[in-house]
C-alpha positions as CSV (number, residue, x, y, z in Angstrom):
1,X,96.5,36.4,16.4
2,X,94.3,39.1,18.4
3,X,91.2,37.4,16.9
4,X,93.0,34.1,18.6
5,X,93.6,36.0,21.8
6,X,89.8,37.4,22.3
7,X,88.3,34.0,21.3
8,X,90.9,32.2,23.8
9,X,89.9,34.4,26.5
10,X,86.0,34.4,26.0
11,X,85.7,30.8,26.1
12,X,88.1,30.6,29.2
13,X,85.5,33.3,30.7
14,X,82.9,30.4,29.8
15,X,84.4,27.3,31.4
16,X,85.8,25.7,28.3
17,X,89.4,25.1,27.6
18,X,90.8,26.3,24.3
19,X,93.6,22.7,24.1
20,X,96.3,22.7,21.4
21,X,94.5,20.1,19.8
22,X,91.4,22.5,19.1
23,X,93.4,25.1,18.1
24,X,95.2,23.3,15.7
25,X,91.8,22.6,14.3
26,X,90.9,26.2,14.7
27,X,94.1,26.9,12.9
28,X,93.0,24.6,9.6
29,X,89.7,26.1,9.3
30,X,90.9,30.0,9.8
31,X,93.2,29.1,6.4
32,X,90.0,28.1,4.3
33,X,88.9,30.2,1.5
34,X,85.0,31.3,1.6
35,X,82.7,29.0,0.7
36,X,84.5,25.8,2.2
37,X,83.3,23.3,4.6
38,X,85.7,20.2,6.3
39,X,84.4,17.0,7.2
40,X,86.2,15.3,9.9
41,X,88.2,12.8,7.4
42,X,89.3,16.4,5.6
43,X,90.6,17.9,8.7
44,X,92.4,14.7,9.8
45,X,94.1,14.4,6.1
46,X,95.4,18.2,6.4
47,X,96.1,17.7,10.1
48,X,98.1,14.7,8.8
49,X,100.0,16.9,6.1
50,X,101.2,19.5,9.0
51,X,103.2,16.7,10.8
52,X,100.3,16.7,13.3
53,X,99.7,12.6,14.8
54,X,95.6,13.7,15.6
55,X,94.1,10.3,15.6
56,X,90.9,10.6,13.5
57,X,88.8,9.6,16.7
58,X,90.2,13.0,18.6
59,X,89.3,15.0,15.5
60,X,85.6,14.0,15.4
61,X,85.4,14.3,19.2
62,X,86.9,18.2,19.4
63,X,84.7,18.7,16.1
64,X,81.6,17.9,18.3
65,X,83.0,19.8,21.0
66,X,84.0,22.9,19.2
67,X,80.1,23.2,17.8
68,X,78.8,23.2,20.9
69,X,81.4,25.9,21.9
70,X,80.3,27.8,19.2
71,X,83.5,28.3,17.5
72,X,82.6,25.6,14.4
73,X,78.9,25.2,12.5
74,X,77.7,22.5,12.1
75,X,76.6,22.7,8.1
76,X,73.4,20.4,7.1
77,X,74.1,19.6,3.6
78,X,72.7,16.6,1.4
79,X,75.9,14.3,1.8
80,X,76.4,11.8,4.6
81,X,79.2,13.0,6.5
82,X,78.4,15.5,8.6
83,X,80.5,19.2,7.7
84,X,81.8,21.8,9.4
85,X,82.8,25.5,9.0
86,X,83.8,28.6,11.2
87,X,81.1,30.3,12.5
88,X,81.3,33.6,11.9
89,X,78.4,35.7,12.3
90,X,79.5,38.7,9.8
91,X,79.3,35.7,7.1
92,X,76.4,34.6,8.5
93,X,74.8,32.3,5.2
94,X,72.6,29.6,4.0
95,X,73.5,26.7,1.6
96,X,72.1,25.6,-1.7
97,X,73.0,21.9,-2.4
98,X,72.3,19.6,-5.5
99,X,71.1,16.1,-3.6
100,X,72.6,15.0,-6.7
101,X,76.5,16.0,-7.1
102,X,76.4,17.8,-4.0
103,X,77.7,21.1,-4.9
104,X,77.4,23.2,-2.5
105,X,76.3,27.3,-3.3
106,X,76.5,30.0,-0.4
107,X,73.8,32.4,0.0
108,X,73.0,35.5,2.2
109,X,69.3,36.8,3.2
110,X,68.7,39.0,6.3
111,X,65.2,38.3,5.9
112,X,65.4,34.6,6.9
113,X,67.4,35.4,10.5
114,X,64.9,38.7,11.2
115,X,61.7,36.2,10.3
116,X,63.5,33.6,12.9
117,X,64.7,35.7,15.6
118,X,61.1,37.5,15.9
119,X,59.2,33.5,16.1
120,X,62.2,32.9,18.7
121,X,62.0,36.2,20.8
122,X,57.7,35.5,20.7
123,X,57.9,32.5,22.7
124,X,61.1,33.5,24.8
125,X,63.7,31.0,23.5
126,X,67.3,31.6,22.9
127,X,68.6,31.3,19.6
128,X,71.7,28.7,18.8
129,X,71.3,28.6,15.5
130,X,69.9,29.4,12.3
131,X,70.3,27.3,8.7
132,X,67.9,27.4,5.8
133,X,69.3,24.9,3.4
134,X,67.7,24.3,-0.2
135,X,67.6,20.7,-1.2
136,X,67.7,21.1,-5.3
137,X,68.5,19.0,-8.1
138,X,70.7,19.9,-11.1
139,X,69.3,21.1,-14.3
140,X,71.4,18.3,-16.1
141,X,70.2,15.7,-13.9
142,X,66.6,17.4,-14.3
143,X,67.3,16.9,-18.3
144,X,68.3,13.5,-18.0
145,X,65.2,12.4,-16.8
146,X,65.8,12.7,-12.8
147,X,64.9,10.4,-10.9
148,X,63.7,7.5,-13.0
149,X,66.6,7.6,-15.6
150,X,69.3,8.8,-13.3
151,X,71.7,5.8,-11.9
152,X,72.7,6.1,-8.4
153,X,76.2,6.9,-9.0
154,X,75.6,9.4,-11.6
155,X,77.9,12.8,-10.8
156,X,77.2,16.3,-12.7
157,X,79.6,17.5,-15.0
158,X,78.7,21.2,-13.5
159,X,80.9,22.4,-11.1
160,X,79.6,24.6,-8.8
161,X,82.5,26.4,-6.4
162,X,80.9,28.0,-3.4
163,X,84.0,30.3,-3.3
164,X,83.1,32.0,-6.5
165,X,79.3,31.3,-6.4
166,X,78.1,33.4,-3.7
167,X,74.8,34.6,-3.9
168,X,73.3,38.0,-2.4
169,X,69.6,39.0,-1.2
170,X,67.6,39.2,-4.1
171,X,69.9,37.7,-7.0
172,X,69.1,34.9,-9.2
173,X,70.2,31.4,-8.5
174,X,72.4,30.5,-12.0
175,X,74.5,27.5,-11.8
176,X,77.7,28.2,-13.1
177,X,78.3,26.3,-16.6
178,X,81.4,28.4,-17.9
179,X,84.1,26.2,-17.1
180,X,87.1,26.5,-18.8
181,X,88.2,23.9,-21.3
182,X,91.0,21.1,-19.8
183,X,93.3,19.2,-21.2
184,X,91.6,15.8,-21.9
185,X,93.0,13.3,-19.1
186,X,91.5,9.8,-18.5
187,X,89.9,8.1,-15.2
188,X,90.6,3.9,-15.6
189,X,89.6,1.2,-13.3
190,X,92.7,-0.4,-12.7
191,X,91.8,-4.4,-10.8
192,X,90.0,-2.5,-7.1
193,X,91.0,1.4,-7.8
194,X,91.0,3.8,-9.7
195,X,93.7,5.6,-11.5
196,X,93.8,8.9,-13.3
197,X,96.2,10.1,-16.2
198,X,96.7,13.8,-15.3
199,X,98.8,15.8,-17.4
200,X,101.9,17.0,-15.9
201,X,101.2,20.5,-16.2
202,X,97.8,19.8,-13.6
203,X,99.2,18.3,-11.0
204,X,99.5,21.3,-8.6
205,X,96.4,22.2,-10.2
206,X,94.4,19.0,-8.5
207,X,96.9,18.6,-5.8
208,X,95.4,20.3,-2.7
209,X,91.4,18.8,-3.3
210,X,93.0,15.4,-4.7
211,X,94.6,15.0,-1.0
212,X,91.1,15.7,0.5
213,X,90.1,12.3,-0.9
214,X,90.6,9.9,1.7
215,X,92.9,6.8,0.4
216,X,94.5,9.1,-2.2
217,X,97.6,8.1,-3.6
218,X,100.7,10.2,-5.7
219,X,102.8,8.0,-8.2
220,X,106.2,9.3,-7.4
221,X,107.5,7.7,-10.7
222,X,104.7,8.8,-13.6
223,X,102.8,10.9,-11.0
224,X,99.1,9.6,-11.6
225,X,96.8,9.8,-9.2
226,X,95.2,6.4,-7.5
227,X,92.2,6.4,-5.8
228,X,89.9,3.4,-4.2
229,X,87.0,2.3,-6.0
230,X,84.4,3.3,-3.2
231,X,85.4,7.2,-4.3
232,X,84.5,7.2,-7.5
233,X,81.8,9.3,-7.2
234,X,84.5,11.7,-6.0
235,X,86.6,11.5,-8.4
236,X,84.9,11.9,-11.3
237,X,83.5,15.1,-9.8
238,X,87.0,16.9,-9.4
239,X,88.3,16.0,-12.5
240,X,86.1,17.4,-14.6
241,X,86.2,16.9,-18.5
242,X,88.4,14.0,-18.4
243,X,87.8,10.6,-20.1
244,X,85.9,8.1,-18.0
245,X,86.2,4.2,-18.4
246,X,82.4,3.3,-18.4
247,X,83.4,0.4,-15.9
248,X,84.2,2.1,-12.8
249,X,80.3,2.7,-12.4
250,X,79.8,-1.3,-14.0
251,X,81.1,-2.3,-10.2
């Protein structure tokens, strides 16, 4: 709440007015673990959860306005919706992102804001910000034969959490492949969406990123998830390891 207080106050020394509305925002983002970046869909759907009636239209707007305040990045990553994160400059970072499944992996290097700051101090600029994101692809999607043999809605099975996949000055880039074994569950197409058998015993387990999945629906009566088509993609990538009817990607 101090951390509230100072920010409050220093951008009320700057002209700009900390409303409820951004710091209920503020709030949503301040609860993140590392690593995790909110499009504006995202921070509607948890806004939504809180009881909060934010119209999707006043999220995007206070996003854009929060950046340039300098509270929120900005994040350029391979995916089309733009992302956002806190910007904090003790976790000041860099992104690694598969153009292909669109993991995201967080890294830190000095080097890259020292190199920066001494082009921008030489001809007398001020600095707003500095990202040095690494468009890569996948080794699977390298080993199926990328780009030729890989159809547009192919997903990786790897799954890369930025959370636990942070990567310091001078370490080596490994994707992280040991995933633990889950309980086989299967992904049908079910007429214009998708549903997925979960076990019981992993529905708290999907629950929170499930609900990040815009059109997401809970069965209250078998609770299986249900999804629209256009989020297949999306889908398949969070539950990893299940069973996938090969005519979701036919459509």
């Amino acid at each position: 709440m101090d951390n509230f207080k100072a920010l409050k106050a220093k951008l009320n020394a700057q002209g700009y007015r900390f409303t409820p509305q951004r710091q209920l925002i503020f709030e949503i983002f301040q609860t993140l673990t590392t690593g995790s970046h909110l499009s504006a869909e995202s921070v509607h759907l948890l806004l939504f959860e809180r009881g909060e009636g934010m119209s999707l239209s006043t999220v995007y707007r206070n996003l854009r306005i929060m950046t340039m305040m300098g509270i929120l990045r900005e994040v350029e990553l391979a995916q089309a919706p733009k992302y956002y994160e806190l910007n904090a400059i003790s976790t000041h970072h860099h992104h690694i992102v598969c153009i292909q499944c669109h993991k995201i992996i967080e890294f830190e290097n000095n080097s890259i804001i020292k190199q920066g700051l001494k082009q921008v101090e030489k001809f007398a600029l001020q600095l707003i910000d500095c990202q040095f994101t690494l468009h890569t692809i996948c080794p699977e999607a390298l080993q199926i034969g990328w780009p030729t043999t890989t159809p547009s809605n192919w997903v990786c099975s790897r799954f890369m959490r930025a959370g636990k996949a942070k990567i310091l000055d001078h370490q080596q880039l490994e994707f992280n492949s040991d995933i633990k074994e889950k309980p086989v569950g299967r992904i049908e197409l079910e007429g214009e969406r998708i549903v997925v058998y979960t076990p019981k015993d992993e529905i708290e387990t999907y629950q929170h990123q499930a609900k990040l999945i815009t059109g997401w629906r809970l069965s209250r009566e078998n609770k299986y998830w249900y999804f629209p088509l256009e989020k297949a993609s999306e889908v398949v990538n969070l539950f990893q390891g299940y069973e996938i009817d090969p005519k979701i990607f036919n459509n």
